[in-house]
N, C-alpha and C positions, 0 to 999 in steps of 0.2 A: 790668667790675668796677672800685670808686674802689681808690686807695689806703686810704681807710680801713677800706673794706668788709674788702680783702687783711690790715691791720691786726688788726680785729677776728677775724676770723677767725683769724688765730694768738695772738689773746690768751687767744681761748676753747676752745683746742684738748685740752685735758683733758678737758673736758666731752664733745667730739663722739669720741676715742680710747675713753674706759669706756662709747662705748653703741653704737658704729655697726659693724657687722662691713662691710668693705669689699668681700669679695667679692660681698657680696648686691646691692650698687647697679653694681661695675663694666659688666656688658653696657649698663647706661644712657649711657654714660661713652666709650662707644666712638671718638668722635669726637676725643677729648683724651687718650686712652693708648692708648700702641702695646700690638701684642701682647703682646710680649717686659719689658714693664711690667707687666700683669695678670699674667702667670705670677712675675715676683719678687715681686707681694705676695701671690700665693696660695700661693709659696712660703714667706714669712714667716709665713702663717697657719699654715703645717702641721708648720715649724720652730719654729716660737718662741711662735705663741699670737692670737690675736685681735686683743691691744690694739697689739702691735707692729706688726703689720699694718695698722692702721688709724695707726699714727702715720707707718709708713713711706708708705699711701695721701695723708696732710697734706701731708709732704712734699713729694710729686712734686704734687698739690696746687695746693701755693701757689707753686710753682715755674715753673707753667703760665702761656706770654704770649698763647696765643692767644685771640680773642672768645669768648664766651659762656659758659666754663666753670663762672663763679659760677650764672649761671639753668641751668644745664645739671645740676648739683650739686645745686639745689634742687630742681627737679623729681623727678632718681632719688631724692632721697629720701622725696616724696613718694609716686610711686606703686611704693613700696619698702613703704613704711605705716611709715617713722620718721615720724611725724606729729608729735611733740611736739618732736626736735631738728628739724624745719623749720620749726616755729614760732617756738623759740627762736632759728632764726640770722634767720629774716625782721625778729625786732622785737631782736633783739640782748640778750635778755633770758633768762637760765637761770636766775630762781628758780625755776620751779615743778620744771626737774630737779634743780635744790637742796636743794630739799625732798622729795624722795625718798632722799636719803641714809642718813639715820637709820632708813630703813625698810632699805637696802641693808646695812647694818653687821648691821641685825639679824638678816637674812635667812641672811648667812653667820653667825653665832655660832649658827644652830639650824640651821645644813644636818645635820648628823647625825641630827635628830630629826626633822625632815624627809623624809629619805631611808627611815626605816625605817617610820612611820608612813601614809606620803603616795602615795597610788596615784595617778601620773602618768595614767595614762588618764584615770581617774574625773572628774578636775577639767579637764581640755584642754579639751573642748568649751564652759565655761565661763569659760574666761583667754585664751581664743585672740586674742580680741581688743586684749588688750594686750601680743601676741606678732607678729614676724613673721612670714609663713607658712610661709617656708624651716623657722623655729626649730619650728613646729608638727612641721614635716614632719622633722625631724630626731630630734627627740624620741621619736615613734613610730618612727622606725627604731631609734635604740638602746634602746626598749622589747624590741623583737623581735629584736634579738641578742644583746644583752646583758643585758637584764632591767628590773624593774621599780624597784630601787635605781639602776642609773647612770641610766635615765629620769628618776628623781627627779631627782639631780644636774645632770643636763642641763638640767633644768626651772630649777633654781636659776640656775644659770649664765646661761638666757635673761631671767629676771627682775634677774639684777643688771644686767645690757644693760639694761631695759625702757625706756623715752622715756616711758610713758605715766602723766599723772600720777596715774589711777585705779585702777594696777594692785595699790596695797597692800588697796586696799578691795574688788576685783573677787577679790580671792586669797581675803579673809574671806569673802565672802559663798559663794564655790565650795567652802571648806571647811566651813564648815556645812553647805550643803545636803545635801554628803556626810557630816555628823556626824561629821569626824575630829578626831581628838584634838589633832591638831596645831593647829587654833584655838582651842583652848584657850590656846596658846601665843603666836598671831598675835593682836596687840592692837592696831586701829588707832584712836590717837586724840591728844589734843592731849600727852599723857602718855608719848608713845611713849620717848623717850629715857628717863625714868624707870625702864621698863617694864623697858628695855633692860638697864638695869644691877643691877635684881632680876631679871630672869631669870639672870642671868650669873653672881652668885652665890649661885644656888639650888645646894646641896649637890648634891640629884641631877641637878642637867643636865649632861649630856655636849656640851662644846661642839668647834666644830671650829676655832676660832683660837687652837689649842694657843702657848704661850708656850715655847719650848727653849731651854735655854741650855747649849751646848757649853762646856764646858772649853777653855780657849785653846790646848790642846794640839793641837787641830782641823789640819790640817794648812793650810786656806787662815786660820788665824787668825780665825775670825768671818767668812770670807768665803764662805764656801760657798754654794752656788744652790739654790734647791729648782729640781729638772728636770722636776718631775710638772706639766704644766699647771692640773690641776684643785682644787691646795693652795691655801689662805690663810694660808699662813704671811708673813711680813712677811720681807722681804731687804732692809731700806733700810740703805746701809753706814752704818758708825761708824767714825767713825778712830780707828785703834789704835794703842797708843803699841810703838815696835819694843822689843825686847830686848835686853839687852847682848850677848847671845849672836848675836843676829839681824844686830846690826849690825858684829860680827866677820867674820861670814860674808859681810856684803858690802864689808865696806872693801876689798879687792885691786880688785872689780868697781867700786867708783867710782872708783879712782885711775885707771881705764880700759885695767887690764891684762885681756887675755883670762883665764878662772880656771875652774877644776872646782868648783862648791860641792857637798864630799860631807857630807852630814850627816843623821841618824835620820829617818825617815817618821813625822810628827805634830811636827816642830819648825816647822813651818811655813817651807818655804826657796819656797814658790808666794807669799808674804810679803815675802822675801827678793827673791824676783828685782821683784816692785813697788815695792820702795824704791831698787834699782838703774833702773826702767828711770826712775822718775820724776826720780832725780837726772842720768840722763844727757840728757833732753827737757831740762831746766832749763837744763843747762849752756852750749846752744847760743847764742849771742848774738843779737842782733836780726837780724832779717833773714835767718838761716839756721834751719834746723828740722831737727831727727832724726826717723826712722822706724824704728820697733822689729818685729822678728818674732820670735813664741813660735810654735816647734813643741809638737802633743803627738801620739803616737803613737795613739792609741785615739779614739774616736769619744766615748765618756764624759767622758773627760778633758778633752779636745777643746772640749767642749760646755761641761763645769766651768770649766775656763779662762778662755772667752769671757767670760760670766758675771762672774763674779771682775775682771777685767782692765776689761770694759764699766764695772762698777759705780764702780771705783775712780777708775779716769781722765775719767770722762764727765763728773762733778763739777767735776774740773780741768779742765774746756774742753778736752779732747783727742778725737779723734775715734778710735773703736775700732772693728775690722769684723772680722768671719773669713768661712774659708772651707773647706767640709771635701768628701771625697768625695762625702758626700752632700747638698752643695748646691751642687756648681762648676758642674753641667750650667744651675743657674737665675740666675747670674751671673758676671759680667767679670771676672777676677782681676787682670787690668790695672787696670781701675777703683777696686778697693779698693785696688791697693796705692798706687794714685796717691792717691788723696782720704782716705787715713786715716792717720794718727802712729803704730797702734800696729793690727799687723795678726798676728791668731792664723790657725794654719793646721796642718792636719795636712802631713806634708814631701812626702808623692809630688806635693800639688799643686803646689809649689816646684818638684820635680826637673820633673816636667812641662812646665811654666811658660819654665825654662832652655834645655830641648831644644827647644820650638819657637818660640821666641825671644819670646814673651807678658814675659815678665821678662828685659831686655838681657845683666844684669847683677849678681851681690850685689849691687854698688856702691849700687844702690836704697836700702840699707837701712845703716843707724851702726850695729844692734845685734842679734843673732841670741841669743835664749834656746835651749838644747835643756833641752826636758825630758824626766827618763828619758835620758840621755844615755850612758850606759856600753852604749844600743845602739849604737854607732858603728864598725859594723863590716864587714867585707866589703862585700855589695851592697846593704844596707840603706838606704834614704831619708835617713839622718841621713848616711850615709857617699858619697852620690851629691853631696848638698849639699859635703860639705865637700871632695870630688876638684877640684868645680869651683872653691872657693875656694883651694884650694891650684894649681892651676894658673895662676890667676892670681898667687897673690902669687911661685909659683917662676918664673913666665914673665916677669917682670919687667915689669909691669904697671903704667903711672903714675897708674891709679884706685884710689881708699883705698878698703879694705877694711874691712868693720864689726867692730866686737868682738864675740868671741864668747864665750858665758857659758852652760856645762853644768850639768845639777841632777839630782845623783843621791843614791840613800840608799846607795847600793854600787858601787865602781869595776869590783869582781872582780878575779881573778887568774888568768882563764884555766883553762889546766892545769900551771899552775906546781906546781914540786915544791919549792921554797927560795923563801927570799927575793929571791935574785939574779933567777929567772926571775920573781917577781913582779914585782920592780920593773920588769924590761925590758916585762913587760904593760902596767902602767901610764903606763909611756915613751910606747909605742906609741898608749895612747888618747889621751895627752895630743897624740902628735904629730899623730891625726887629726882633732884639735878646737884647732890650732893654741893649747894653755896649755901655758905654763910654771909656773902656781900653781894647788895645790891646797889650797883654801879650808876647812879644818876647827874645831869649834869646840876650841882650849886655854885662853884667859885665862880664859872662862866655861864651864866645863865642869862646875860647880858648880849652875847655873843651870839648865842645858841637861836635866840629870838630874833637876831636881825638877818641869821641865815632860815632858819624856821619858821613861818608864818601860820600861824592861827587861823583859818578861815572866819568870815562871820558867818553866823547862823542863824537860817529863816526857815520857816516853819511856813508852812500853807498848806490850809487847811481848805479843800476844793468840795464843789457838791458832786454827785453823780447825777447820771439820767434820771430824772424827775416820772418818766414813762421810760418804757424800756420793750416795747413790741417784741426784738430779737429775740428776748427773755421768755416773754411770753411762749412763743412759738416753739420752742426752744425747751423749755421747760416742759410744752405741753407732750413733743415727741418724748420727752423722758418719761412722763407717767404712765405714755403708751407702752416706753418698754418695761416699765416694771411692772406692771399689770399683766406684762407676757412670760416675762421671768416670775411672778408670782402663780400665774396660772402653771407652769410644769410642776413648782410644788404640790402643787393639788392631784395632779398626774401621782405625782410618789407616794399619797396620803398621810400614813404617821411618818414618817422619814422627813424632817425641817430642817432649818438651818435656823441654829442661833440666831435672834435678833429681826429675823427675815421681818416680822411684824410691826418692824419699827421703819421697815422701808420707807412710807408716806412721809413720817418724821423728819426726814435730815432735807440740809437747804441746799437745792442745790446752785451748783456755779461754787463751791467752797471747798479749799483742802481739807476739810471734815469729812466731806462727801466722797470726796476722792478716795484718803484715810477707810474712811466704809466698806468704798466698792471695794477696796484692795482686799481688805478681810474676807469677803463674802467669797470676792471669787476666787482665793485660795482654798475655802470650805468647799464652794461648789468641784473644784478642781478632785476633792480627792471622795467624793461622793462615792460610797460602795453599796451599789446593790447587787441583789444574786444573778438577776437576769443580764448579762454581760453586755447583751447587744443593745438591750435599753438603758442602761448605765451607760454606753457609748453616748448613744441619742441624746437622753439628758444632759450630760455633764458638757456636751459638744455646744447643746442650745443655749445653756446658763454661761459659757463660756463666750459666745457670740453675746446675748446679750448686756453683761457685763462690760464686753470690753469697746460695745458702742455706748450704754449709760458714760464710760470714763472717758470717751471723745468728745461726747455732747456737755461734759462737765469741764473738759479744759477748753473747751471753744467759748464756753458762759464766763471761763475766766480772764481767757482774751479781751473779750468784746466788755467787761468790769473797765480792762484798765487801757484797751487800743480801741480801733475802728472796728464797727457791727463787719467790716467788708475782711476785715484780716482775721475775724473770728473765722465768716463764712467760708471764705478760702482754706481755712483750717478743717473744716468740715469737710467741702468739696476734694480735698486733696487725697482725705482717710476713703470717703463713697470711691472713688476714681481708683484705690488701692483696692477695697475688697473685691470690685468688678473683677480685678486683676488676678483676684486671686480664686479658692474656691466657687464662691458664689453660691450658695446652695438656699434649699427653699427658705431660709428664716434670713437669710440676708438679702434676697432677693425683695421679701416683705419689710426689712426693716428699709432698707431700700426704697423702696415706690415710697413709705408714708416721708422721709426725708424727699424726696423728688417731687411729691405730690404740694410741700409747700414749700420749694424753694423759688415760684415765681415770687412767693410774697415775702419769702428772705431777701433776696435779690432787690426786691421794690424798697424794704425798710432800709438796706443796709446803705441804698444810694441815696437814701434822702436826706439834706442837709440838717434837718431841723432834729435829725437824730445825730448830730455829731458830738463827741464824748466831749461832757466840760474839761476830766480835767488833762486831754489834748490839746485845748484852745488853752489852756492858763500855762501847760508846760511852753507852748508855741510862742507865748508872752515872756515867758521868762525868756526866754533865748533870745529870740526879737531884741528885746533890751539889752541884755546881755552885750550882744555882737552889736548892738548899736553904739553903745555905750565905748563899746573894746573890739574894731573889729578880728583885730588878733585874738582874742580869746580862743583856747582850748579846754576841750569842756570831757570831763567822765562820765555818763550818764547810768548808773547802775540800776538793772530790776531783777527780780527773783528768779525767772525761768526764760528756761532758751526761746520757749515759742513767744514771751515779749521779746525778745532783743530783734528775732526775726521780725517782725511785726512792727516794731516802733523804727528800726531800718526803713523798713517798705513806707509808712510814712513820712519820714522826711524825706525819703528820697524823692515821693512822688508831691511833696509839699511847697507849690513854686515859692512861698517865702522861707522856707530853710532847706532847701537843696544845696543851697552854696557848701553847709555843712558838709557832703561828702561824708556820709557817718560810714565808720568801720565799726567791726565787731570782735569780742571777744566772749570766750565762753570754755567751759570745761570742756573733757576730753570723752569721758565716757558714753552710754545711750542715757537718757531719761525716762520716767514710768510711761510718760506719753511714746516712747520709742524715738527720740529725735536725736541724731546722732549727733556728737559733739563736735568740736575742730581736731581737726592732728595736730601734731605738736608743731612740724613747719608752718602751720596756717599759724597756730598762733603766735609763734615767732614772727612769721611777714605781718602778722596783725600790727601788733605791738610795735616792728620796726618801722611801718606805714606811719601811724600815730607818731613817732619820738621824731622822724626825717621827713615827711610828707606835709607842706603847709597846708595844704587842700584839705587833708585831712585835720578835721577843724573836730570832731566828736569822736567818741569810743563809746559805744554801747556795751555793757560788761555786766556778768553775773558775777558773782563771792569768787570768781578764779583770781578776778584781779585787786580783791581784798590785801591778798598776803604775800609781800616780798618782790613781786616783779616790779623793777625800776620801770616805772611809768613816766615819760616825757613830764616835765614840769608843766603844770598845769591850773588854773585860776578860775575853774568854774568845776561844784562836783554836786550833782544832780540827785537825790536817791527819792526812786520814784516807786512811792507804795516798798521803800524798802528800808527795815528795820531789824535789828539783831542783838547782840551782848552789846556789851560795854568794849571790849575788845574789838568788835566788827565796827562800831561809830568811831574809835577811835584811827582803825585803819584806812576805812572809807575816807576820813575828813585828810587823812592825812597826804592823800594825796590830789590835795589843790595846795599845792606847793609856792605858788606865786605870791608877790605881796599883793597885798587887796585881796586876796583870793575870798572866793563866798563860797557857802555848802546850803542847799536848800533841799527842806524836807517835803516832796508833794505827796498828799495823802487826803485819802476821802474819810479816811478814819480817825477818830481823834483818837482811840488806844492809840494806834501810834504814833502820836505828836506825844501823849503821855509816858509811852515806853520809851521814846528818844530822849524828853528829860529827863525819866527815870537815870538812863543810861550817863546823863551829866553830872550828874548827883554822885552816882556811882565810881566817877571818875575821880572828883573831889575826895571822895570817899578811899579811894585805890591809892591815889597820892597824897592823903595824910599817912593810910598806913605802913606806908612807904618810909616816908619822913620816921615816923615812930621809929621801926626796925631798926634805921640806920643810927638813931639813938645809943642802941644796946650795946651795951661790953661784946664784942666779937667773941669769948668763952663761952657766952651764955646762949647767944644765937646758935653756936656749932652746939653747943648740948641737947638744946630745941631741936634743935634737928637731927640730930645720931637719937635722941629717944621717939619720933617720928619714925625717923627709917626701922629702930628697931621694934615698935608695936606694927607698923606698917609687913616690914619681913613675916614678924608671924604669925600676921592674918593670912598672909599668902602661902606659908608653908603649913599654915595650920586646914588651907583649905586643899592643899594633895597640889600634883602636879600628876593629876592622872593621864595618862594615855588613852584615848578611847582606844577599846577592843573591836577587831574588824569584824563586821558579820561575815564568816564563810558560808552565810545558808545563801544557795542563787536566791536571787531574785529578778523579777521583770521592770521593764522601762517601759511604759505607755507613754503614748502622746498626749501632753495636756490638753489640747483642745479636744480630739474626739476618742482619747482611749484604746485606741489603735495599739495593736502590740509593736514594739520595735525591736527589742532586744534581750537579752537575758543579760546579768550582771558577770558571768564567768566569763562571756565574748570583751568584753571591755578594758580593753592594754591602755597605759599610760605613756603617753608617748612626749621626752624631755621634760618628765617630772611634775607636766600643768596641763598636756593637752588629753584629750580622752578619742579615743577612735574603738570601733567595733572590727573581729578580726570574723571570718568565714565569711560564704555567700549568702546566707539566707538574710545578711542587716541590708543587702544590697535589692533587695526586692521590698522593701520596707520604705524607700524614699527613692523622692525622684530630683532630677538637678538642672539648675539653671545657672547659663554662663555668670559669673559673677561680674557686677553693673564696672568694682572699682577691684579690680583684680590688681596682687603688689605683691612683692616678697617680704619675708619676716622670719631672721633667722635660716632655719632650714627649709622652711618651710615658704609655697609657693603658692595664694591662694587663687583657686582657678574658678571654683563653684559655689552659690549657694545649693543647700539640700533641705526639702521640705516633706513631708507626712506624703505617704504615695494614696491612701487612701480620699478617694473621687471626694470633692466639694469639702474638704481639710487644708491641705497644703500649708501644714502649720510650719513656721520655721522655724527645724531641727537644728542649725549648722551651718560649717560650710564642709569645702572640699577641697584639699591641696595636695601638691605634689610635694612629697617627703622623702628628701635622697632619690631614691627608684622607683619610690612606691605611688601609686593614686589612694591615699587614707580620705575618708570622714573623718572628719573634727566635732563630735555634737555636744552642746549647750544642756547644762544641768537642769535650768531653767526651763525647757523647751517640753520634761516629762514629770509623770508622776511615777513613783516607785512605786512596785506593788509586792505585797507577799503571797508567795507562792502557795503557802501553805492558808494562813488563814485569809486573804483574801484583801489585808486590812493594806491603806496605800498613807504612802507620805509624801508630802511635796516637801525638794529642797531647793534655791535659790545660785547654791554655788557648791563644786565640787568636794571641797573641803568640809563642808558638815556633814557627809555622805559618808560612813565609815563602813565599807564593804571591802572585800580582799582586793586590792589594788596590785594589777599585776605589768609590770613593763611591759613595754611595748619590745619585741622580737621579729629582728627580719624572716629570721627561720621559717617562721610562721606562714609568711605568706606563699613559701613553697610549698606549703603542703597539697 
């Protein structure tokens, strides 16, 4: 390839980024990208989107010295069937995909009309040829899982890729033949751009490049990301002019003093901290350069951040990269921190990075943002980070140290009872974030308020079911089954379980009782008796029973705070799983007495005169609400995913607030009930549904969207039965952003109408000692604090930094529900440092496997199967099963056994790999030839 060739080609690199999907040519390509290259851009395809990927594909690219890359390029595109960008790069000439544009702009301002009208099957066989065949092939897959709207959508999506200059006229002629209506609307001709902008303001057309405009109360200031892939909203940044308020809060941090910026949620301090990092990049003189690091705790955030931080700096020639849990397995962290100015991260892969020495040193970096920083605490990731920087700068260390700059909307107070114990609270976070200044707004606090708004606050205090049948019934199967888990104790004789006597005692429907069961059936889990096969028996029955008491106990918590129907449906879903599963005689029995009264569940749960009060008084507040404002945008938070599910399914089925359209949001992980969370795209399109979606008028959300995610401005925030610190009231409220905005507390309890004013008090309380601090001679506060950190250091060097020692004695893995042997602990290889597999044949006759329901790739790894206890009427789930490199591995779950000692008999349950300190041996291919 010439130089000029190399040239051209990065001139016209726009063009080949909006049409070329990069994974569809890489196997052509093989000879010029490593492996470990294809997988980070097929990572960025699944991170971030198509076009990134293809820009990160340029890249690496044109960065290429060895022969034949350029003819090697054209050809995969070639027999790829991009026929039109290989024509354009062969004569160096892009009008004719020039002149598809105007058909491209219009294609998306009528995707919504599109989508509902336009039967994706119908027209394929007809447009195929100015598709891909992959994008064929794609199409009809999410025809058949998703439907025939996201088909539509996907079809759009391949057409605004298209290369081919015939595709607008090949699209007309397939929609006529099918007579849809949507050609009516598709008009190709020399008039197109015309065409364009009478359809656009045609009264009745619904278009999809909605125009938003936030209120600069926003918390990223106008900078917010759409995270949904499939949106056309426009994110090109504006530069904003800062606030006088704005820039209060960061003068301490550009004078280059370490500082706390505490200030309201929607004053924009995610603003604040890009006028600090920009000022301290600037400052550096020729020849030397700063590197900045944003922590964000959450995966949302995380993502929002990047975004935000990418947009702003990329402009100013700064190079910006992150790296989060869920993309370190497909890139260097070394790399990014080396080759980028300003590097976003969530912190464990920091702490990570320090322990096995991938990152030397802080010293790497001038400048550490934490956001969300009032976590900085005990073992926390923020508090790992900051041990290590404080042992260097107490160790007497002649490498400088970066500044460090926290962003919180609440310092807290601890469990301070006065101001004295607050302030020592605040001492202590500042000592662990090494500031001496806590940065609030006073000159402008005039300012600050009329972009800031205060919700008001009401309090309602609701009755519950006055009778409660559900409960009854409900309750009654529970004393059935503890009276059957009590009778196998009787079976063991002297052999009890702690407490077992107190069973009667606890209430159920309550996280007390939950709390309980959890205890017990971990005791029950590691139960050792001599006779093995009746240890099986036992510990398998106490296991069943336990973990239908913990069904019928979150169902009673359901039907507390939703409909008797969305508890029972909760019930009905778990019977319908264990059908599915084992089935063995004690489930078979717990079974029939649940069957035996669910015609009278079924009967109570339909009858109106049981319907829950305080669902009729939340249904009132809304009612008004949206009567009052029918634009109103409302938060509604509750404690657990099974209400978010639950209170969904009622408005949606509720003909006076269906209008709502409620979406949901919710953390990532499983819960104890086992309910799986969102992925992270889901809660990205969540969130992006919410901020662009008018329709979407509610957002149902658990504590994920407490902290940090920029949440559409919003004027109504609901917490229902939901109550926490002084820090989580403060967050909550703070996002009803609007003027007039209201926060209402609904609650059957009056503790917590009392613990939410406690929590007001507390506030008061927070922001006097606040006030005090900033009182103090700034000497005296840095001495407060270096004698903190130094009593602080050596309680922690006084308490060892020991290593556990690994047991090399084998040991066995049984299956926690029936005891079943699985494995011994010397088969057991580490495979990429966190996943565990069994190596020989005998773990293979140990489980059995089923195709996995959501089968996806991650990393190296390809997952194909679930694997469960092969042992008849068990089928506990082990694991899964994927494809790694070459290999078919199990993957199995810490949680899923108990450990046993070989010698004395004695067992342990652990929860997670890491508390497990046994000889830990890498994973080796070798191995599986043998």
């Amino acid at each position: 390839m010439t130089a000029e060739e190399r040239r051209n080609l990065h001139a016209f690199q726009d063009y080949v980024i909006k049409i070329l999907d990069p994974t569809y040519i890489l196997s052509y390509l093989s000879p010029w990208f490593k492996d470990d290259e294809v997988q980070y851009i097929q990572a960025e395809k699944n991170n971030k989107g198509t076009m990134e990927a293809a820009s990160l594909f340029l890249k690496l690219l044109l960065e290429l010295q060895e022969e034949g890359w350029f003819r090697g390029f054209l050809d995969a595109l070639a027999h790829t069937g991009y026929s039109g960008l290989h024509e354009a790069i062969e004569s160096w000439d892009f009008q004719k995909i020039e002149r598809l544009e105007e058909y491209r702009s219009l294609l998306k301002r009528l995707q919504p009309e599109f989508k509902t009208t336009v039967n994706p099957k119908d027209i394929l066989p007809e447009v195929s040829k100015c598709l891909i065949s992959q994008e064929c092939e794609e199409i009809m897959q999410v025809c058949s899982n998703k439907g025939l709207m996201a088909g539509a959508e996907k079809m759009v999506e391949c057409f605004l890729r298209s290369d081919k200059e015939n595709w607008p006229k090949t699209l007309k002629l397939a929609l006529e033949r099918e007579e849809s209506k949507f050609s009516e609307l598709w008009i190709v001709d020399k008039d197109a751009k015309n065409i364009e902008v009478k359809v656009l303001e045609d009264d009745e057309m619904e278009t999809s490049e909605i125009q938003i405009f936030y209120k600069e109360e926003s918390e990223c200031q106008n900078l917010s990301q759409n995270s949904c892939p499939s949106s056309e909203v426009s994110h090109i940044y504006t530069p904003v002019k800062p606030r006088n308020y704005q820039l209060e809060l960061a003068f301490p941090a550009k004078e280059g003093k370490n500082s706390i910026i505490c200030a309201p949620t929607g004053c924009g301090k995610t603003f604040v901290s890009l006028l600090i990092c920009e000022h301290h990049l600037k400052k550096f003189p020729q020849g030397q350069k700063g590197k900045v690091v944003f922590f964000a705790i959450q995966l949302p955030v995380y993502e929002q951040q990047k975004s935000v931080f990418s947009n702003y700096f990329e402009r100013l020639g700064y190079k910006v990269a992150g790296v989060s849990g869920a993309t370190s397995e497909n890139v260097s962290v070394k790399h990014i921190v080396e080759n980028n100015d300003i590097i976003v991260l969530t912190p464990q892969i920091l702490v990570n990075s320090l322990k096995n020495g991938t990152i030397p040193s802080l010293s790497v970096f001038t400048l550490m943002i934490f956001d969300e920083c009032h976590n900085t605490g005990k073992q926390h990731p923020y508090n790992m980070i900051m041990f290590n920087y404080l042992d260097q700068k107490l160790g007497g260390s002649s490498d400088p140290l970066p500044q460090v700059i926290g962003l919180t909307a609440s310092v807290g107070i601890g469990d301070a009872k006065d101001t004295t114990e607050a302030v020592e609270y605040i001492c202590r976070l500042c000592a662990s974030l090494d500031t001496s200044v806590i940065a609030t707004v006073k000159d402008n606090l005039e300012e600050l308020e009329e972009i800031v708004y205060k919700p008001q606050k009401f309090f309602r205090k609701v009755e519950s079911r006055t009778t409660d049948r559900f409960k009854c019934i409900i309750s009654q199967l529970m004393r059935e089954t503890e009276n059957l888990a009590k009778s196998i104790f009787g079976e063991i004789g002297t052999i009890t379980l702690e407490n077992i006597s107190e069973i009667q005692n606890r209430e159920f429907g309550t996280q007390k009782y939950e709390q309980w069961l959890s205890t017990v059936q971990k005791a029950c889990t590691v139960l050792h008796l001599p006779d093995k096969d009746e240890e099986s028996r036992i510990c398998k029955a106490l296991f069943l029973y336990t973990s239908h008491l913990r069904k019928y106990n979150d169902a009673l918590i359901i039907n507390e705070h939703a409909r008797m129907k969305d508890a029972l449906d909760y019930l009905k879903d778990f019977f319908t799983e264990v059908r599915a599963a084992g089935f063995d005689e004690i489930e078979q029995d717990l079974t029939q007495r649940f069957e035996e009264k669910l015609q009278e569940l079924e009967s109570v749960s339909m009858d109106p005169s049981n319907e829950n009060p305080k669902l009729t008084d939340l249904c009132f507040i809304l009612q008004e609400e949206y009567h009052l404002n029918p634009e109103s945008r409302t938060i509604l938070f509750v404690k657990t995913r099974a209400l978010v599910n639950a209170l969904k399914k009622w408005i949606e089925e509720n003909s006076e607030l269906s209008f709502l359209k409620p979406g949901i949001l919710t953390g990532r992980g499983k819960t104890n009930q086992n309910i799986s969370g969102m992925t992270l795209p889901a809660q990205k399109c969540a969130l992006n549904a919410f901020r662009t979606n008018g329709d979407k008028k509610i957002l149902i959300a658990t504590s994920v969207a407490d902290e940090g995610i920029d949440i559409a401005e919003c004027n109504l925030v609901i917490l229902y039965e939901y109550v926490g610190n002084v820090i989580k009231m403060i967050q909550t409220r703070g996002r009803g952003r609007a003027r007039g905005s209201k926060c209402f507390l609904l609650t059957s309890n009056a503790d917590v109408i009392e613990k939410e004013k406690m929590n007001m008090c507390k506030e008061k309380m927070m922001n006097d000692s606040i006030s005090m601090l900033q009182t103090w001679n700034e000497a005296v506060f840095k001495e407060k604090v270096l004698q903190i950190q130094i009593q602080e250091k050596f309680i922690r060097d006084s308490q060892g930094k020991v290593e556990p020692v690994p047991d090399k004695e084998n040991k066995k893995l049984l299956c926690r529900k029936c005891k079943a042997f699985a494995c011994y602990t010397v088969d057991i290889r580490v495979v990429e440092e966190c996943h565990y597999t069994v190596v020989g044949d005998a773990f293979g006759k140990c489980f059995v496997s089923k195709a996995h329901l959501k089968p996806k790739s991650f990393g190296h790894f390809e997952k194909r199967a679930k694997i469960y206890c092969a042992r008849p009427n068990c089928s506990h789930d082990w694991g899964i099963c994927v494809k790694y490199k070459k290999f078919e591995i199990p993957l199995i779950k810490m949680e899923s056994f108990v450990v046993e000692d070989i010698v004395t008999g004695a067992q342990k349950l652990y929860t997670k790999w890491k508390d497990f300190h046994f000889e830990k041996i890498p994973f080796d291919a070798k191995e599986m030839f043998r």
